[in-house]
N, C-alpha and C positions, 0 to 999 in steps of 0.2 A: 554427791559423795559416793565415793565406791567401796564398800565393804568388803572384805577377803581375808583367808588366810594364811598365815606363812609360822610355819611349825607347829599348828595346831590353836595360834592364838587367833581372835579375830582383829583387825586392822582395818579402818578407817581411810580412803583417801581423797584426799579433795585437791579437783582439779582447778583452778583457777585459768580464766582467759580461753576462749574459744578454742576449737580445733587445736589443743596441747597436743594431744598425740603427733598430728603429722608434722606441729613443731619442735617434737623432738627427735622426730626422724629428720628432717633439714636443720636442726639446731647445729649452728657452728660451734657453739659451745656448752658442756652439760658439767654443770658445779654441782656437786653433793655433801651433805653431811648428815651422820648419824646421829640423834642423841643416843644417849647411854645414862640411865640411871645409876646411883650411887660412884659416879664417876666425877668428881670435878672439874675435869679435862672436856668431857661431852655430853656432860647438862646442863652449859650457857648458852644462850645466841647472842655472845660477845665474842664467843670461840667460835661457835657454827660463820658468822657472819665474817670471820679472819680467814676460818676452813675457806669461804666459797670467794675470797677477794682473791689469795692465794693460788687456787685454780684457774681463774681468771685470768690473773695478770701475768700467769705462768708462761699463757696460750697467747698474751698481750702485754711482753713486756716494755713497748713503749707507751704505752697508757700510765704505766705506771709514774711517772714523776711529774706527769702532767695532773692526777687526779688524787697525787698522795699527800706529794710533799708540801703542800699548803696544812694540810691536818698535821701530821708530823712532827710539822713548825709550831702547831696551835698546843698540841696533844702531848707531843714526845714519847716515852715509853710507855706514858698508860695509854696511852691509843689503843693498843688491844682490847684494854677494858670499856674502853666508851662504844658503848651500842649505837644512840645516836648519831655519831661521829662517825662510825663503818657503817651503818646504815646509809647517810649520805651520801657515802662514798658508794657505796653498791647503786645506789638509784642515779645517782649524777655520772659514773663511767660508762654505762650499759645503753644508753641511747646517743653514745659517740658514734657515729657511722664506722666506724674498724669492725665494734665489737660484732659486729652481727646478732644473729638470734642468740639467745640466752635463755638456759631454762635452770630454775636452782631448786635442787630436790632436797627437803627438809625431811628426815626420813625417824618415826615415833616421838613424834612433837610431844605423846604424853608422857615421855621419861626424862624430856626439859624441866627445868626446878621452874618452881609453880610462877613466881612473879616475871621472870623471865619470857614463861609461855605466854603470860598474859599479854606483856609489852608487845612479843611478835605479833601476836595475834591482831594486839590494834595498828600496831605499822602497814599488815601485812591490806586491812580494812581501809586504814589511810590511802593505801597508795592503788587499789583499787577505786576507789570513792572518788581521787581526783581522776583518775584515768575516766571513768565511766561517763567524767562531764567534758572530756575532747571530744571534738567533732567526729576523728577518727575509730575514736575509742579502740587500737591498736596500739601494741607496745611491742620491743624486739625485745622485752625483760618479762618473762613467766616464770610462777612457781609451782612446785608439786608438794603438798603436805601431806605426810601418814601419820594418822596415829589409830591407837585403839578407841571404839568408838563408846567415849564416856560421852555423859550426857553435858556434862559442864564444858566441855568444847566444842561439841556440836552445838549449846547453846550460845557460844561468842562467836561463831561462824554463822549464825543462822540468819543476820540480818543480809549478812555478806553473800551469801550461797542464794538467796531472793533475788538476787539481781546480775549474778554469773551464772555462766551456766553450767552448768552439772552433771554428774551424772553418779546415781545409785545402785550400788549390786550389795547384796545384804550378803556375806558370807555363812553368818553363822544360820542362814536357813540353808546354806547348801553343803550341809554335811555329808550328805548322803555320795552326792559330785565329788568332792572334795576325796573321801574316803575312797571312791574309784580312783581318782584322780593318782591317788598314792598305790593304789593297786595295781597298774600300770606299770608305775617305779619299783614296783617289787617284782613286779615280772620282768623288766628291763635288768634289775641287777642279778636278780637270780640265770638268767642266761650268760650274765657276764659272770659271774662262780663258776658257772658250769664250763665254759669252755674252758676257763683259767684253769679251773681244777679236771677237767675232761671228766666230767659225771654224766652218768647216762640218765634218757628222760625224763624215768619214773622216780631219779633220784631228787633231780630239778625239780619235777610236781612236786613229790612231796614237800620240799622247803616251802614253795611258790604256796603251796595248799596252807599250811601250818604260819606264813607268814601272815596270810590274807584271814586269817579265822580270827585272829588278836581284836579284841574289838578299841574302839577309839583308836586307832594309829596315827601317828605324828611323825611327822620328816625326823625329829629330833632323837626317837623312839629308832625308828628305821634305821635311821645312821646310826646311833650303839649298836644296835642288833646285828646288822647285817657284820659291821667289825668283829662281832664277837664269832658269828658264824664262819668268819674267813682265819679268824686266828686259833678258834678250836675244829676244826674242820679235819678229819680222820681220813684215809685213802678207803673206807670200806662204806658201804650203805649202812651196814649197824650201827660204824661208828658215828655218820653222819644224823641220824636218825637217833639217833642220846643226845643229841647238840641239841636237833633240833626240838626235841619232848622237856629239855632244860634252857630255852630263851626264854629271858624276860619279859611280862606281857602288860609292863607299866614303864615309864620313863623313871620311875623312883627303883625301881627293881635293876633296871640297865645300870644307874647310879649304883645302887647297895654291891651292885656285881663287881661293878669295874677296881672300887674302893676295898673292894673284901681280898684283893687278890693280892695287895702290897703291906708293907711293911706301917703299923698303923700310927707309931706317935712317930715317923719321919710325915707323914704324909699329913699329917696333921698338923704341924709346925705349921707346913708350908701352905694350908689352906687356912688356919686362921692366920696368916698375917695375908693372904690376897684378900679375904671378906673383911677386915678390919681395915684395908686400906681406904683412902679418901679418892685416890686414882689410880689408875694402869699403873704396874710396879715393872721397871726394866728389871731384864734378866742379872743386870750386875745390883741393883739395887737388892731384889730376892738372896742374888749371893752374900751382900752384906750382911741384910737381916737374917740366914740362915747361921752363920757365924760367929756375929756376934753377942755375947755373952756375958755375965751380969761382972765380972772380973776383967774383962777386955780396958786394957787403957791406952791400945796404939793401934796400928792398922798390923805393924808388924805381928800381934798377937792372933789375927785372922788367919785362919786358913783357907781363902778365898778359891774356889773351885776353876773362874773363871766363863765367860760367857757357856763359849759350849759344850765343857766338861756342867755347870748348872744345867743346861738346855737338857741332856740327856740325862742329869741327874733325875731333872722333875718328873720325866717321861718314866724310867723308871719307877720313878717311888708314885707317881698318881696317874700312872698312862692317859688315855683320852680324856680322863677328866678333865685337864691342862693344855693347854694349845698354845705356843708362845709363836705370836706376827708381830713382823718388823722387830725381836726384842722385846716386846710387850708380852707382858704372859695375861693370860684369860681362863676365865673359869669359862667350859665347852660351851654354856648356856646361860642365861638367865636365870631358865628354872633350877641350875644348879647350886645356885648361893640360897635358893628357898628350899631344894630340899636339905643342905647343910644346918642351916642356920633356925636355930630353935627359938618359938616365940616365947615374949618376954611375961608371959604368964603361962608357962606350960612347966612342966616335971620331964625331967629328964628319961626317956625311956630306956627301953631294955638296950641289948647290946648292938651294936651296928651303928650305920653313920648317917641315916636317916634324922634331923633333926639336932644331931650329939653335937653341933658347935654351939655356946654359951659367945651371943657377940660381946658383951661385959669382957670374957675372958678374953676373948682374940687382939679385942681393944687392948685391954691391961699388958699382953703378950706384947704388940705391937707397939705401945706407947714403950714400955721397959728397954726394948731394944734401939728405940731414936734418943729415950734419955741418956743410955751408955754410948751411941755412938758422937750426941755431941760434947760427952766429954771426954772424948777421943783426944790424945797431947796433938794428932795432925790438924785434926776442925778447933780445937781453942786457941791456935793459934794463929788460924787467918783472921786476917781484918777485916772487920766490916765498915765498909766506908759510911760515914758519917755526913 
């Protein structure tokens, strides 16, 4: 198992199968998927396991009705949902002579919803178990799993990891690397300010000086900071030098920053209905729900913004905090929806946005507006086939 970090959290990875590495540099083919907590879209491996058929068969589209359309025929539309059944199918295409090497990166196994993780986990044991009793003990199908390194999955892996081989790098002792690691990146960007903005050197140290003193630094920390550094950035060294004596020197601070700067019950609509959702909300879906209203009885009633009149709407009203890929909008981070979102035995604190969402209330927000839009006269009018 290899330990490391990636934004400041620690992360877990386990290699499964010999010499992975130089198999993923000859790999003819590299399938991925992320989980994503509080997401129902990407914390199943019923989803993960459709993610990495789909890349697959993408790269091999004549595999494809040779190792489908039997399930298809069995399954029909819930085939998505059957794990066993695309699991099958994963392990029966991959040792076709087409597909070649194959390596499928399962990326924060511990943000998969828990009975799900479990199933993988034994699949994942199964299908080493029979492998390890071939003469060759080779396979052209490898996996790469990360998660953070809880104890309860390193203890369902631990029988497994006895008998592959492995390998451990404990990240959270290498803070001290790690935090070089990131001092490096602030010398990198800071050179790249300075040309951009043509600052002279002692102006550059200073930033480089004042970013490096922050103690605990995180990629995630860095990236607000340095954004806020490039967007309040003055042509003078005074001016520069007040930016930099006012950066944030927490990632909740960069948070309270970014949020203190807009416009406060817009920007709050629109972050309790993203943390009240159940999944990724498309940019027209947010349109909807910003819209509609407890008196709405048609779509005609809407005053719908449209994709990218919304896109720059959101940007506007919660700048970075908001990142909308592919349509999909996202809170910047993780740790964003926890420092929003206030526990369910705390008191509400002082003023700012630290903690200030009530999830009770964002739910109640959010349910209110899918009760008025399915009684919408356009949605009670379709049929629903029987």
């Amino acid at each position: 198992m290899r330990h490391f970090k990636r934004g400041g959290i620690a992360l877990v990875t386990t290699f499964f199968g010999s010499q992975l590495i130089r198999a993923v540099a000859r790999s003819d083919n590299l399938c991925y998927f992320f989980f994503f907590k509080d997401n129902d879209e990407q914390n199943n491996t019923a989803i993960a396991l459709c993610a990495l058929l789909h890349q697959f068969f993408w790269a091999h589209n004549g595999l494809l009705q040779k190792h489908v359309a039997p399930a298809v025929k069995k399954c029909r539309v819930v085939l998505k949902n059957e794990f066993e059944e695309l699991w099958r199918i994963l392990i029966s295409v991959m040792p076709d002579p087409s597909a070649g090497n194959v390596i499928c990166i399962l990326d924060a196994l511990d943000e998969c919803r828990q009975p799900d993780q479990d199933k993988l986990i034994t699949y994942l044991k199964r299908f080493y178990s029979r492998l390890s009793h071939k003469p060759t003990r080779s396979s052209k199908l490898k996996f790469l799993v990360t998660s953070r390194p809880y104890s309860e999955i390193e203890r369902e892996f631990s029988g497994l990891t006895l008998d592959v081989p492995t390998i451990r790098l404990a990240g959270e002792e290498e803070s001290d690397k790690i935090s070089h690691e990131i001092g490096i990146v602030i010398g990198a960007k800071v050179k790249e300010i300075g040309k951009k903005r043509k600052l002279a050197e002692d102006v550059q140290f200073s930033l480089q000086r004042r970013l490096c003193e922050i103690p605990n630094r995180t990629y995630v920390w860095l990236n607000l900071t340095l954004n806020e550094v490039e967007k309040g950035m003055g042509k003078t060294q005074k001016k520069l030098l007040k930016v930099i004596d006012t950066l944030p020197r927490t990632v909740e601070e960069a948070y309270e920053k970014i949020l203190g700067e807009f416009m406060q019950e817009q920007a709050r609509t629109v972050l309790q209905i993203i943390v009240a959702a159940r999944r990724l909300l498309t940019l027209s879906e947010i349109d909807v729900a910003l819209e509609i209203e407890p008196e709405s009885t048609s779509y005609e009633d809407l005053d719908l913004e449209g994709e990218e009149s919304r896109k720059e709407w959101i940007r506007d009203c919660c700048g970075l905090f908001i990142s909308v890929v592919y349509s999909r909008v996202y809170l910047i981070h993780q740790t964003a929806k926890e420092f929003l979102v206030r526990k369910s035995n705390e008191s509400p604190g002082p003023q700012g946005w630290h903690h200030s969402v009530d999830l009770h209330d964002a739910l109640r927000v959010l349910s209110g507006k899918c009760i008025t839009y399915l009684n919408l006269r356009e949605v009670r009018q379709i049929q629903v086939p029987t």
